[in-house]
C-alpha positions as CSV (number, residue, x, y, z in Angstrom):
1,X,-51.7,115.5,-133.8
2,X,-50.0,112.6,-132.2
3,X,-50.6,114.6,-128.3
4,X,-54.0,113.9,-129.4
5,X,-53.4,110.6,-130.7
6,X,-51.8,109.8,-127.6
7,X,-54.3,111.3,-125.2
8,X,-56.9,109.0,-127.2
9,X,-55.2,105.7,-126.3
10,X,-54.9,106.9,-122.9
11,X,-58.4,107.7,-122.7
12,X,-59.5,104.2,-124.4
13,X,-57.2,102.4,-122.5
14,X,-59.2,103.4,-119.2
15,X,-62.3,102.4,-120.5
16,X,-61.2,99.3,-121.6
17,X,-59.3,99.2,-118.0
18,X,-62.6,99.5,-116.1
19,X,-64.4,97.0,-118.4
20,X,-61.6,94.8,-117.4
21,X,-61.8,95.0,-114.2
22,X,-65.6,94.1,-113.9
23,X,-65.1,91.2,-116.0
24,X,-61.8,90.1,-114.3
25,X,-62.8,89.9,-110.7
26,X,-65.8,87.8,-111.8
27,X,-63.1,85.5,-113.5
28,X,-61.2,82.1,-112.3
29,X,-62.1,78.6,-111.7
30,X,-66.1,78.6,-111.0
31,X,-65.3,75.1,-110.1
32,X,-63.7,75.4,-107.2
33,X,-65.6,77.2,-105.9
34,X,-69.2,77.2,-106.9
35,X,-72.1,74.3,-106.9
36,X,-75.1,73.8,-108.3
37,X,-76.8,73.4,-111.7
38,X,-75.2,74.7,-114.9
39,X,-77.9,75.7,-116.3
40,X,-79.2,76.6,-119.8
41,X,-76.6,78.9,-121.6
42,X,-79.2,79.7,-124.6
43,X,-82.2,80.6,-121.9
44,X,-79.2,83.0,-120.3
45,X,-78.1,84.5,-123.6
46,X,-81.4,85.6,-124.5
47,X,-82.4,87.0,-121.3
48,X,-79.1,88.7,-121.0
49,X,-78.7,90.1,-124.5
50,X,-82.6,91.3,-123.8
51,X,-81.2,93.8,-121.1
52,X,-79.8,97.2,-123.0
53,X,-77.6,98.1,-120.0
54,X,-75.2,94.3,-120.8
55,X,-75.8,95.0,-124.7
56,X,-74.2,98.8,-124.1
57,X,-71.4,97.3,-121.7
58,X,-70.7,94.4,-123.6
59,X,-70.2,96.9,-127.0
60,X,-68.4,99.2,-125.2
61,X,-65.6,96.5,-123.8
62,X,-65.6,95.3,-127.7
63,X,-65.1,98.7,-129.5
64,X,-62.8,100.0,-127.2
65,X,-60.1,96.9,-127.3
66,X,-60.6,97.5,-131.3
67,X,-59.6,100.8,-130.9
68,X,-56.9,100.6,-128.8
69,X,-55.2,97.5,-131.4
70,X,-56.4,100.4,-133.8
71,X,-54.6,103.0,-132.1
72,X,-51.7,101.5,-131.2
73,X,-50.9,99.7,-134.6
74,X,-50.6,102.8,-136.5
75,X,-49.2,105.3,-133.8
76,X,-46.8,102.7,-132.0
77,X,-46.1,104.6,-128.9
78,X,-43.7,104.0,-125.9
79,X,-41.8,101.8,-129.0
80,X,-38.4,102.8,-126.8
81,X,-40.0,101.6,-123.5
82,X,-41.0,98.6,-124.9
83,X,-37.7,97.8,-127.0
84,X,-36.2,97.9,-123.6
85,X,-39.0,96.6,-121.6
86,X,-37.8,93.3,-124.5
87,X,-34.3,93.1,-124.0
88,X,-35.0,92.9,-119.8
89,X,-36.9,90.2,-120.6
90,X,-34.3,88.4,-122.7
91,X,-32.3,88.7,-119.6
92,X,-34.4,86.6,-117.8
93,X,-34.5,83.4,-120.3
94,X,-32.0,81.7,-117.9
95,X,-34.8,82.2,-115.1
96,X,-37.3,80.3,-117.4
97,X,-36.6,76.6,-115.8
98,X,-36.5,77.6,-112.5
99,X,-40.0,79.6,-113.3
100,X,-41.6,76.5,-114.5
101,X,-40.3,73.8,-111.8
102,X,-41.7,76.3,-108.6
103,X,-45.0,77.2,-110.7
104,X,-45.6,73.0,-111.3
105,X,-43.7,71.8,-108.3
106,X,-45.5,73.4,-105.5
107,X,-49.1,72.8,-107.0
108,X,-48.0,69.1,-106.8
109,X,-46.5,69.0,-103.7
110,X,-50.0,71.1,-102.3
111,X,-52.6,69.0,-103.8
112,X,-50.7,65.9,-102.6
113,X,-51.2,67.2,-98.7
114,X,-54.2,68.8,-99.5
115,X,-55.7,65.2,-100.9
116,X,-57.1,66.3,-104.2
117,X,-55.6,64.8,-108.0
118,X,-54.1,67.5,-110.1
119,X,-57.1,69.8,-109.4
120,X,-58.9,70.7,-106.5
121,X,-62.6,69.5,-107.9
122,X,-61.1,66.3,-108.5
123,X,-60.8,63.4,-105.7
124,X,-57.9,60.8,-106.0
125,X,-60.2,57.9,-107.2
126,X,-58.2,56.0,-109.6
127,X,-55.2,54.6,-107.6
128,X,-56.3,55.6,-103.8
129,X,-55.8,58.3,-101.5
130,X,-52.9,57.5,-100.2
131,X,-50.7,56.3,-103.5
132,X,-51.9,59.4,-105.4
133,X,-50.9,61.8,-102.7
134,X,-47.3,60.1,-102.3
135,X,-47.0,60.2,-106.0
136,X,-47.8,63.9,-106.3
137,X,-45.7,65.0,-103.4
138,X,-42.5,63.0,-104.6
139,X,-43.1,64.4,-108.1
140,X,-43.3,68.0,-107.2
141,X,-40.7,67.4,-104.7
142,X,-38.4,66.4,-108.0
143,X,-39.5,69.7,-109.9
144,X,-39.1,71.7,-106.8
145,X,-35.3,70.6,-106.4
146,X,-34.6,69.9,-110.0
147,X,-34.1,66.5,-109.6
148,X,-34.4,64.0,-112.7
149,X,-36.0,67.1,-114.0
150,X,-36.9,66.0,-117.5
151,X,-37.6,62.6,-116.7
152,X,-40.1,63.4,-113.7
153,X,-42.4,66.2,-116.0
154,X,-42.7,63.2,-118.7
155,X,-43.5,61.2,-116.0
156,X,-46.5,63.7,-114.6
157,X,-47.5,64.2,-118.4
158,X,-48.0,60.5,-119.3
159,X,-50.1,60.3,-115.6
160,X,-52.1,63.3,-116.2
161,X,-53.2,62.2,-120.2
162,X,-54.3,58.9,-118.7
163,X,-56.1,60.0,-115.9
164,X,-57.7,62.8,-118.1
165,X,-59.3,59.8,-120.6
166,X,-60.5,58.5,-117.0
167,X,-61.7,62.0,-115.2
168,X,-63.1,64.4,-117.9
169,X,-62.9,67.1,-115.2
170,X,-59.4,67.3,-115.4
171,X,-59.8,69.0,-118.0
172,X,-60.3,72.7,-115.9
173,X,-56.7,72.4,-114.6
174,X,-55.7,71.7,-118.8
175,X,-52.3,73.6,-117.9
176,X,-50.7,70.9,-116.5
177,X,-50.4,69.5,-120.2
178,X,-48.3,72.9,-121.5
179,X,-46.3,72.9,-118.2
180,X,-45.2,69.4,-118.2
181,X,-43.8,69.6,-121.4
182,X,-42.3,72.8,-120.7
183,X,-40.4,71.6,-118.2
184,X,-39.4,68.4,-120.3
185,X,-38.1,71.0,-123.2
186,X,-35.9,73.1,-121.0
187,X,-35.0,70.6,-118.2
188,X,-33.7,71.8,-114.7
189,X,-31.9,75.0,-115.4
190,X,-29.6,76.3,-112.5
191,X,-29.5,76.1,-109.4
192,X,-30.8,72.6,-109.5
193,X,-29.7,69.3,-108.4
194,X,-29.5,68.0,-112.0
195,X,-27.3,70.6,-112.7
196,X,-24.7,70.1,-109.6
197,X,-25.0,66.4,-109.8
198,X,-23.8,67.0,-114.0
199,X,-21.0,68.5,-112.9
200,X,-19.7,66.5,-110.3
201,X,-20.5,63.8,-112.9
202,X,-18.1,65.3,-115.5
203,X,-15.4,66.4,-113.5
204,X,-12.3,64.4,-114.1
205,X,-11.5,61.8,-111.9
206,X,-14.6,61.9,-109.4
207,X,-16.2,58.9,-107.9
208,X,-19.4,59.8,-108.8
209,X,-18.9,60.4,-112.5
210,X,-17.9,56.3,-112.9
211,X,-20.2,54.6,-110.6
212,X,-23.7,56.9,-112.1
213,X,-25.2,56.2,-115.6
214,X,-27.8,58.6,-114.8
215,X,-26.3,61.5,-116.1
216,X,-25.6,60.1,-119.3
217,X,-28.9,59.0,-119.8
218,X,-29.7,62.6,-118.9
219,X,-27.2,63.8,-121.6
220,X,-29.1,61.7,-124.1
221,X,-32.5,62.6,-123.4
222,X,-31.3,66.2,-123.5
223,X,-29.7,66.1,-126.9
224,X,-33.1,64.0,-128.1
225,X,-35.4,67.2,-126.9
226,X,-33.0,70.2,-127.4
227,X,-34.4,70.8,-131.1
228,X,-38.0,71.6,-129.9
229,X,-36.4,73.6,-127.2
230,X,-37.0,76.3,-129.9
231,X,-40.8,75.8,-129.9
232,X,-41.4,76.5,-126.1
233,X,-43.1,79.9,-126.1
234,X,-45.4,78.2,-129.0
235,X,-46.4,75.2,-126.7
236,X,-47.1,77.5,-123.5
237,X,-48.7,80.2,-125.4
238,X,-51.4,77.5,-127.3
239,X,-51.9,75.0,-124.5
240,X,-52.6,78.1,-121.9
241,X,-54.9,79.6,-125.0
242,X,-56.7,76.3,-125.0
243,X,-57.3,76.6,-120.9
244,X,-58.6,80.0,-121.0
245,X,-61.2,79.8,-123.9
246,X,-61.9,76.3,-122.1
247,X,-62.8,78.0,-118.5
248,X,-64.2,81.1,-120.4
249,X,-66.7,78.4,-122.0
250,X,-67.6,76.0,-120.1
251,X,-67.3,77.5,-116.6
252,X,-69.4,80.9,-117.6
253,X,-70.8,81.1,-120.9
254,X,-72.0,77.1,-121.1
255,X,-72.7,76.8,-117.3
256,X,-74.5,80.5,-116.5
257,X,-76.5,79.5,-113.2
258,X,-73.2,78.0,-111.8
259,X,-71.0,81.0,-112.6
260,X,-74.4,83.1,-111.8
261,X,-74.5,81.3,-108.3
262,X,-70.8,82.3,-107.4
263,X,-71.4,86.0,-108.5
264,X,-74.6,85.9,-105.5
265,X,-72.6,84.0,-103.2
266,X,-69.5,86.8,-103.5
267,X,-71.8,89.7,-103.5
268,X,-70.2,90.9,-106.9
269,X,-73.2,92.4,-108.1
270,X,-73.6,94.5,-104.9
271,X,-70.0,95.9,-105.0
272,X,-71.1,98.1,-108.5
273,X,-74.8,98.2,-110.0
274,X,-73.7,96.2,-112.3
275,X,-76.4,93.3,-113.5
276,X,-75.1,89.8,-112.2
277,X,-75.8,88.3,-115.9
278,X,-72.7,91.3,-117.2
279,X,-70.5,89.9,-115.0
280,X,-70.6,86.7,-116.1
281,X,-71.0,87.3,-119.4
282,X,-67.8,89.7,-119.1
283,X,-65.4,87.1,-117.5
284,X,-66.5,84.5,-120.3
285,X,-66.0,86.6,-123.0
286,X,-62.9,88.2,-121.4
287,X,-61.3,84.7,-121.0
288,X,-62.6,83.4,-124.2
289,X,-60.8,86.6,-126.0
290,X,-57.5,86.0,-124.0
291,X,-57.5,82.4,-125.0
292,X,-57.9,83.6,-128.4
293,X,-55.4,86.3,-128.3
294,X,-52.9,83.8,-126.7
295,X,-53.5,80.8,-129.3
296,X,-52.7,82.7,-132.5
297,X,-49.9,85.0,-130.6
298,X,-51.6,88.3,-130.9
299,X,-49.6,90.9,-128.6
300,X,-48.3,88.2,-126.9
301,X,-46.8,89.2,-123.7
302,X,-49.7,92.2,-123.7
303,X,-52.2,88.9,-123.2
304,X,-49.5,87.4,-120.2
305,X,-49.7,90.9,-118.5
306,X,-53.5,91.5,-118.8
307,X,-53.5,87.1,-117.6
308,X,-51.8,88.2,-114.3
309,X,-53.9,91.1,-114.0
310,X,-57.0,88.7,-114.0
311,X,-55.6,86.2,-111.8
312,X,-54.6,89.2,-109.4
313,X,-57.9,90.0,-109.4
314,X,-59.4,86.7,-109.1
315,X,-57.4,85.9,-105.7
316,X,-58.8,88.7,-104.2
317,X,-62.2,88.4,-105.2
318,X,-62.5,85.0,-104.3
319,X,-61.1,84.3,-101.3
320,X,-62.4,80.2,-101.4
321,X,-60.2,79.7,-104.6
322,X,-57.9,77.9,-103.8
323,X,-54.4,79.8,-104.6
324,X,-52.2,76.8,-105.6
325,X,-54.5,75.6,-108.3
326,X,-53.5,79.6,-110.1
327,X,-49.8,79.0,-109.5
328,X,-49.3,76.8,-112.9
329,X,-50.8,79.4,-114.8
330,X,-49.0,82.3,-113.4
331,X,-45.8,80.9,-114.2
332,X,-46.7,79.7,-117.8
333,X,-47.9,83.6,-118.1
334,X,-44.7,84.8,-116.8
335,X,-42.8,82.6,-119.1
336,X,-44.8,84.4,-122.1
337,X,-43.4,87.7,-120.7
338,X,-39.7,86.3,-120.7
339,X,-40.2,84.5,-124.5
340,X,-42.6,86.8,-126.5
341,X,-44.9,84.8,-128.9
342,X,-42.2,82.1,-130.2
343,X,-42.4,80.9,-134.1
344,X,-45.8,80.4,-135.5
345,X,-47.1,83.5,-133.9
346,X,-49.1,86.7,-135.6
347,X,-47.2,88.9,-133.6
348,X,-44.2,88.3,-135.7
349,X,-46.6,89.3,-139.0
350,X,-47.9,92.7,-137.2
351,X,-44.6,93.4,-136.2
352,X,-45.6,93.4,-132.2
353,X,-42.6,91.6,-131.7
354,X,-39.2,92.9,-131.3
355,X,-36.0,91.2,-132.7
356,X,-34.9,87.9,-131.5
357,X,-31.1,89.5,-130.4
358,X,-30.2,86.9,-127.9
359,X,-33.1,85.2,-126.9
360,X,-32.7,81.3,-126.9
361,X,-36.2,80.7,-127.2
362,X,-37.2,83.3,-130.2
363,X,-33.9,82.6,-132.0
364,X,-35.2,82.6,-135.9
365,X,-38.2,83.4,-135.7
366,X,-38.3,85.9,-137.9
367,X,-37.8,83.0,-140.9
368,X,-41.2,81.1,-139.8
């Protein structure tokens, strides 16, 4: 009984796989790369839900991630795989700030050279070309080196909430918001220049510990932030929920003959006879369901790993889309796989979580 239990998940798990795939290639930032009208999502619904071939492949994708969760739920295979595949990832926690400073650093640093604000649709028209791009380069210069760590994400957080009440748009790269307070939660990490600079700063005797207040100020802003250090994996895993049902929504499902445009100019539907109106329909609903999936913490680091998957599959699909504008989100996804769900999570009612051992992120959990 469970070899045949087992050779159904397999079997399920392929479909769903191949469903994936057609919907993930098809995913990413339409922004960046496609132009032209947005078109009437209610006149695309109904002519899409009118073609049985998108109705059958559409029902198929939905029935067979139920009956994998099914499946999986009540046979809980690989359990000593994954218990182990957990406690590599609890090794890793230390990794976390050094995770989050490359995946936010180097975005900034590129879209300061490259002359765009934050996001590559959006043109550095508040302050001028030149301030915004010196602005962005120093600041992901700091997170790059770990320098004033805490105090330059703030910094990007406060600049990036105004300018979003100014440029709507911003609102496609949303994962800047989850990644700068990230950052400001777990600081520099090691190696970092914070962290050098700390300890010279503390060592008996040296000239640099008397003559520098910034460390102490450092210590203090620390010690203000270290009790939410706790909620991290909540903050990542809601604010990168919010940006995938956001994309999912209004880059396919509320703008079709955009997303519709980019399928034509890629040749997607030529690759498979697949209609063009499936795969947009597929990467909305795919990204929609991640978002989803991510906000309430439902098989948590399952969602990061099928979130890489996509953006693998995006970067090669599109070859225009622009790679730095991904890096943010693959680093908030990989912090998912390091952390699990965090406190406030489903996972930790459905038991798809393991135990919080030594994890400084998941520590008590269990109690929320």
């Amino acid at each position: 009984m469970e070899t045949v239990r087992a050779r159904s998940i397999v079997r399920v798990g392929a479909m769903l796989c191949g469903v994936l795939f057609v919907s993930g290639v098809a995913s990413g930032h339409v922004e960046y790369v496609g132009e032209g009208e947005r078109g009437d999502p209610v006149a695309f619904l109904a002519e899409a839900l009118s073609d049985p071939v998108v109705i059958g492949a559409l029902a198929a994708g939905g029935i067979g991630v139920v009956a994998v969760i099914v499946l999986y739920l009540r046979v809980r295979p690989f359990s000593r795989d994954i218990a182990v595949f957990r406690r590599v990832m609890v090794d890793y926690s230390d990794l976390v700030p050094w995770l989050l400073r490359l995946g936010f650093g180097l975005p900034l640093i590129g879209a300061g050279f490259a002359g765009y604000f934050f996001a590559p649709a959006v043109s550095p028209t508040l302050v001028g070309s030149v301030p915004s791009r010196l602005f962005q380069i120093a600041l992901g210069f700091l997170l790059l080196f770990g320098l004033a760590t805490r105090a330059a994400a703030l910094t990007g957080l406060v600049v990036y909430v105004f300018a979003l009440l100014a440029r709507p748009d911003l609102l496609f790269s949303l994962e800047w918001i989850p990644g700068f307070v990230a950052i400001a939660l777990v600081g520099s990490g090691r190696p970092s220049a914070d962290h050098t600079l700390q300890r010279v700063a503390a060592a008996d005797g040296t000239f640099y510990g008397e003559i520098d207040p910034v460390h102490r100020a450092a210590h203090w802003l620390a010690d203000r932030l270290e009790p939410y250090r706790r909620y991290l994996p909540t903050i990542v895993r809601i604010g990168m929920g919010v940006a995938f049902a956001f994309l999912g929504l209004a880059e396919k499902l509320l703008a079709p003959t955009l997303a519709l445009g980019v399928v034509q100019q890629y040749g997607l539907a030529d690759v498979t006879p697949i209609p063009p109106e499936l795969w947009v329909l597929g990467a909305g609903l795919t990204e929609c369901a991640l978002g989803v999936a991510l906000l309430v913490g439902f098989f948590t680091r399952a969602s990061a790993l099928t979130a890489l998957f996509v953006f693998t599959l995006t970067l090669f699909a599109l070859p225009n889309d622009p790679v730095l504008a991904h890096i943010g989100l693959f680093s908030l996804a990989s912090t998912l796989l390091i952390t699990g769900a965090g406190p406030y999570a489903l996972d930790n009612r459905i038991g798809a979580t393991g135990p919080p051992d030594s994890d400084p992120y998941s520590a008590s959990v269990t109690a929320d």
